[in-house]
C-alpha positions in Angstrom: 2.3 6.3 21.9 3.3 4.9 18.6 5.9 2.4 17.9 8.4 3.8 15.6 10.6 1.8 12.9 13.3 2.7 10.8 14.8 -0.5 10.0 12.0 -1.3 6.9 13.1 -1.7 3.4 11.0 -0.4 0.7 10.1 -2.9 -1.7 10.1 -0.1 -4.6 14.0 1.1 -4.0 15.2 -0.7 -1.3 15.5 2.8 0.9 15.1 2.2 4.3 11.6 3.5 5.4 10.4 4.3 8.5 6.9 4.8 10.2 4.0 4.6 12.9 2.1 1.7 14.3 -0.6 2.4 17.0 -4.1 1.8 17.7 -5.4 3.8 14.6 -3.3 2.1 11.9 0.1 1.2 10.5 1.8 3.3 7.9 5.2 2.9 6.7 6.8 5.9 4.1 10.0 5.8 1.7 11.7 9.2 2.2 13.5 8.3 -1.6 11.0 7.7 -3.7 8.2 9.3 -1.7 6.3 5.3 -1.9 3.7 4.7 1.2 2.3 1.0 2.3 -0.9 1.4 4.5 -1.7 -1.5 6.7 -5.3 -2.3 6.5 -6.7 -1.2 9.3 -5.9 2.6 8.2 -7.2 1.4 4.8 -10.7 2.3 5.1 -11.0 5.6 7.0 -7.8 7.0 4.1 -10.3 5.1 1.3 -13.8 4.0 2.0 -13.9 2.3 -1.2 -10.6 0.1 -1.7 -11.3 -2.9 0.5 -14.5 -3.5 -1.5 -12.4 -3.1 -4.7 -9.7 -5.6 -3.4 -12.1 -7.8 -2.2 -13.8 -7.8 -5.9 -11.2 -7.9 -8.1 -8.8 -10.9 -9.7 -5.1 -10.6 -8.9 -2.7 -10.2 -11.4 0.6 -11.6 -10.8 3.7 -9.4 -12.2 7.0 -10.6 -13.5 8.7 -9.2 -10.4 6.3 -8.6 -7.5 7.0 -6.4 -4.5 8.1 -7.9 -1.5 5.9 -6.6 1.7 7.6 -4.1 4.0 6.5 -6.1 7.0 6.8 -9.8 6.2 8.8 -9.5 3.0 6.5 -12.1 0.9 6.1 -11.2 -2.5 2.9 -9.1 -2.8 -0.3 -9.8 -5.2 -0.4 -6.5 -7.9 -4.1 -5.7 -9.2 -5.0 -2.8 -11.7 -7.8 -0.8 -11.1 -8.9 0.1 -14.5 -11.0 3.2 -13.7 -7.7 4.6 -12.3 -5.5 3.1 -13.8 -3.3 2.8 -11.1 -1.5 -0.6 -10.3 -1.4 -1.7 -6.6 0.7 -3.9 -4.6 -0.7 -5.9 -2.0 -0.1 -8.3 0.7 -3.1 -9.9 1.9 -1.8 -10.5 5.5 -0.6 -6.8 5.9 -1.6 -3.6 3.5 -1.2 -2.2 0.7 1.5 -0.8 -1.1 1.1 2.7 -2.6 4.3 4.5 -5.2 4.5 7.8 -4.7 1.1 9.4 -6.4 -1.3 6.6 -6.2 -2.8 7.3 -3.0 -4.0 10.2 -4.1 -5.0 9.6 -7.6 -7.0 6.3 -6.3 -8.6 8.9 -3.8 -9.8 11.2 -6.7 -11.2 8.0 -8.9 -12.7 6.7 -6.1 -14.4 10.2 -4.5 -15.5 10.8 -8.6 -16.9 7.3 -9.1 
């Protein structure tokens, strides 16, 4: 049975988000502005692809980065140029995913 919890804060517009942990991953979702952080363990059956590119890539640092949903450290940002899509991550926890990313890093992915 998953754990549920409703007391996250999401780093995007500081909603309260709510969401799953069990055995097959972690996902947390922002009712408010529809944002989603993944945890990686459900990263790589939702995107065979991403852990090599955030394994691969530099880290770029924004002005104001994210805080994580689960430890609330600010989170590195990378831009995947083929894309274009900018992604929050922590590196202990997930990724961080505003509110059409997932699935237009899911359509550069599957074409590339």
């Amino acid at each position: 049975m998953p754990y549920r919890d409703t007391l996250g804060v999401c780093p995007r517009c500081g909603s309260p988000i709510g969401g799953g942990w069990d055995a097959s991953g972690e996902r947390l979702e922002c009712a408010s502005c529809q944002g989603r952080f993944v945890g990686f363990s459900s990263l790589p059956g939702s995107l065979p692809g991403l852990m090599e590119w955030l394994g691969n890539r530099p880290s770029q640092v924004p002005t104001e980065p994210l805080g994580c949903p689960r430890c609330s450290l600010p989170m590195r940002a990378l831009t995947l140029g083929a894309a274009s899509v900018t992604l929050d991550f922590c590196a202990s926890h997930g990724v961080w995913f505003d509110s059409s990313e997932l699935e237009q890093l899911a359509r550069s992915l599957k074409a590339g």
